[in-house]
N, C-alpha and C positions, 0 to 999 in steps of 0.2 A: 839261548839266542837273544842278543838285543834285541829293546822292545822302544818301539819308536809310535808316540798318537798326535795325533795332529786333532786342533780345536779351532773351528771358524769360529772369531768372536757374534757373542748374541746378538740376536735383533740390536740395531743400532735405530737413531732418532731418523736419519736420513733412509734406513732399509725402509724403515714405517711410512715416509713420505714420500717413496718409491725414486727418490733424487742420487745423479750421480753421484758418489764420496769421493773415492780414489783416497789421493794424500790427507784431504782437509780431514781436520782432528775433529769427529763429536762422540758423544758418548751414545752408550745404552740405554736402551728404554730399560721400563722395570720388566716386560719382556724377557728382554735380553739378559737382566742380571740373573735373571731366575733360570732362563736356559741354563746361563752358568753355572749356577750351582746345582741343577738339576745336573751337570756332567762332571762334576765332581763330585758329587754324591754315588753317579753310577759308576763312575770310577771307583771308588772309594770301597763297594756294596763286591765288584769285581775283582776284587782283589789285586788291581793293579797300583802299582805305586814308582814313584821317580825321584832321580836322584839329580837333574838338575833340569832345568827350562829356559827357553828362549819365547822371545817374544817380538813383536815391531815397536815401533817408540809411539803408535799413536792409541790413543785414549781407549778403544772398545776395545782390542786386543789386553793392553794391560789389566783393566780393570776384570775383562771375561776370563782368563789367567788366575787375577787375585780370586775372583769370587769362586771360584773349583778348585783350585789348593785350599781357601779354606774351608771348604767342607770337607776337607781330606784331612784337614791338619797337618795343611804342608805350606801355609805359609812362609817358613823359615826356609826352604830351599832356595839356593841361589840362580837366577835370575839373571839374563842376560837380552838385552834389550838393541836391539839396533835395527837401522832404515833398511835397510834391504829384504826385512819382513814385512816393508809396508805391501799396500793394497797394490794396484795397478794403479798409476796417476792417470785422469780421466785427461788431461788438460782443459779444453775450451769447455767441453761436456761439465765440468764441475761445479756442482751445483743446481744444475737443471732439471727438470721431473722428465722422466723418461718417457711417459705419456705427451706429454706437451712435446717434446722433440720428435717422436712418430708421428703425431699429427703434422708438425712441420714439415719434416726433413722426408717422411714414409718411413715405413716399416722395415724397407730392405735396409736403408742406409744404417739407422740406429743399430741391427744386428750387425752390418757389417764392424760397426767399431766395436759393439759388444762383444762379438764372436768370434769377429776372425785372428785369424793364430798371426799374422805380422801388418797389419794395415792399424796404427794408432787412430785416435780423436785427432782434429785439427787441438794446435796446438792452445796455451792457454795464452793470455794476450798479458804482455810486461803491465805491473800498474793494475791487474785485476785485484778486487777483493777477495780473491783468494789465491793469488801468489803466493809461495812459504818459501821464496829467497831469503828473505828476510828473518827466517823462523831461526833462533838460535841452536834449533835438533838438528839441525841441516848444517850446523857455518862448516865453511870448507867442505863441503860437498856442491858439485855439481844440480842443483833441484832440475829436474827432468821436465820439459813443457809440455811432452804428454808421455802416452807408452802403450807400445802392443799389449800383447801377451808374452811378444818371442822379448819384448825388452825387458818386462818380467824376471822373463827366464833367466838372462843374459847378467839378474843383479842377484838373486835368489842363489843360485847355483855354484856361484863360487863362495858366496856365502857357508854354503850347505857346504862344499871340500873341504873347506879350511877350519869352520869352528862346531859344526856339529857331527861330521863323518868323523873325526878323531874321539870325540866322546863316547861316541856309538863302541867304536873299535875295541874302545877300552872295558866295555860292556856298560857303558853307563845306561842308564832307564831314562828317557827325554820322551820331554813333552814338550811343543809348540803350539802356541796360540797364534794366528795368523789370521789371513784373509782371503774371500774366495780366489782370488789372483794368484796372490802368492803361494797357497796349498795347491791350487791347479798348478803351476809351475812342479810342485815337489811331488805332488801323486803322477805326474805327467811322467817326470823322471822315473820316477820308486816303480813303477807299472807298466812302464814300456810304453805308455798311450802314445800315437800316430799325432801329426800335427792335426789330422782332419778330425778326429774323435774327440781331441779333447775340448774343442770346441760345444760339444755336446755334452760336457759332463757338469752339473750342479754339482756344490758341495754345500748341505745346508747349517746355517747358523747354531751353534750351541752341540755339535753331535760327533761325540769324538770318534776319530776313524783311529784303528787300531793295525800296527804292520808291525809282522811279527819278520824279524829279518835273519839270515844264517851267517855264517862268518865275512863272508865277502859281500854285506849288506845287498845280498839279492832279497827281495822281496817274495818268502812261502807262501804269505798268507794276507791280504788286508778286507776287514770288515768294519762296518760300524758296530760300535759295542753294544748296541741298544738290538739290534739282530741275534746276538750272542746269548 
């Protein structure tokens, strides 16, 4: 059966100072790097192992990737990197403490952009210090002002037909390193979850989920491997 695990990169700098991320690129605390390799270790202990990975092009995703192959000793597998495994773009939100915006805005509203499955952030404003028009990981792509979840879906997803369902097919072993967004998007898929549900599902930092899948990538079985 191909064997498909998905990794939310570690605690990040901004997870720690409870701020939206979305696109903007920061890195892991030490946290974070150790989640990593604590899940490449249990992988490792598990006897699971892979034969190629993907990942998004921004910094906690690659680095949390690097730090669990190598405690695998799997550095040297190839790697494949691209935007459509980024997070959810916050827009306007980016950058802001989520506490100080409930104080603001109330409680209801902040969930609503958090949680709800098609309603985005108001957009980001041209000229912000955190626009990534400008980012050269981006040129010739469209940079998004902000995004649902369902806009998520909508980048994630065809992603997933075209360059990781064909690997799967082939029985390859794949791992993905991503973000709560963009895993909620692929566990949403992989598991049948309802628009209303998935609103309610956390996926936490550094803890690999494990789908063990059958010929026609139906989903038998997914757990965290730390339950196992």
């Amino acid at each position: 059966m191909p064997t498909l695990v998905l990794i939310r990169h570690g605690q990040s700098a901004w997870n720690l100072e409870n701020r939206f991320t979305g696109w903007w690129d920061v890195d892991v605390t030490e946290v974070g790097a150790e989640e990593a390799r604590a899940a490449g270790r249990l992988l490792r202990e598990r006897g699971l192992d892979f034969d190629l990975a993907f990942t998004s092009v921004l910094t906690r995703a690659v680095k949390t990737l690097n730090f669990a192959l190598e405690e695998m000793g799997r550095l040297w597998l190839p790697v494949e990197k691209d935007w459509r495994l980024n997070e959810r773009h916050y827009g306007g939100l980016t950058g802001l403490n989520k506490q100080e915006m409930t104080e603001r805005v109330g409680a209801e509203q902040v969930k609503i952009w958090r949680r709800s499955f098609d309603i985005p952030p108001p957009p980001i404003e041209s000229g912000s210090e955190y626009d990534l028009s400008g980012d050269r990981r981006y040129a010739g792509i469209a940079v998004p002002a902000t995004e649902s979840l369902k806009d998520t879906i909508d980048r994630v997803l065809p992603y997933w037909e075209s360059r990781i369902v064909p690997e799967l097919q082939a029985g390859k072993r794949v791992v993905i390193s991503a973000h709560g967004n963009s895993l909620r998007a692929l566990v949403k898929h992989l598991s049948g979850i309802s628009d209303e549900e998935i609103a309610g599902l956390e996926i936490p930092t550094g803890q690999p989920i494990v789908y063990e899948l059958d010929k026609g990538l139906e989903a038998v079985d997914r757990y965290y491997l730390k339950d196992r």
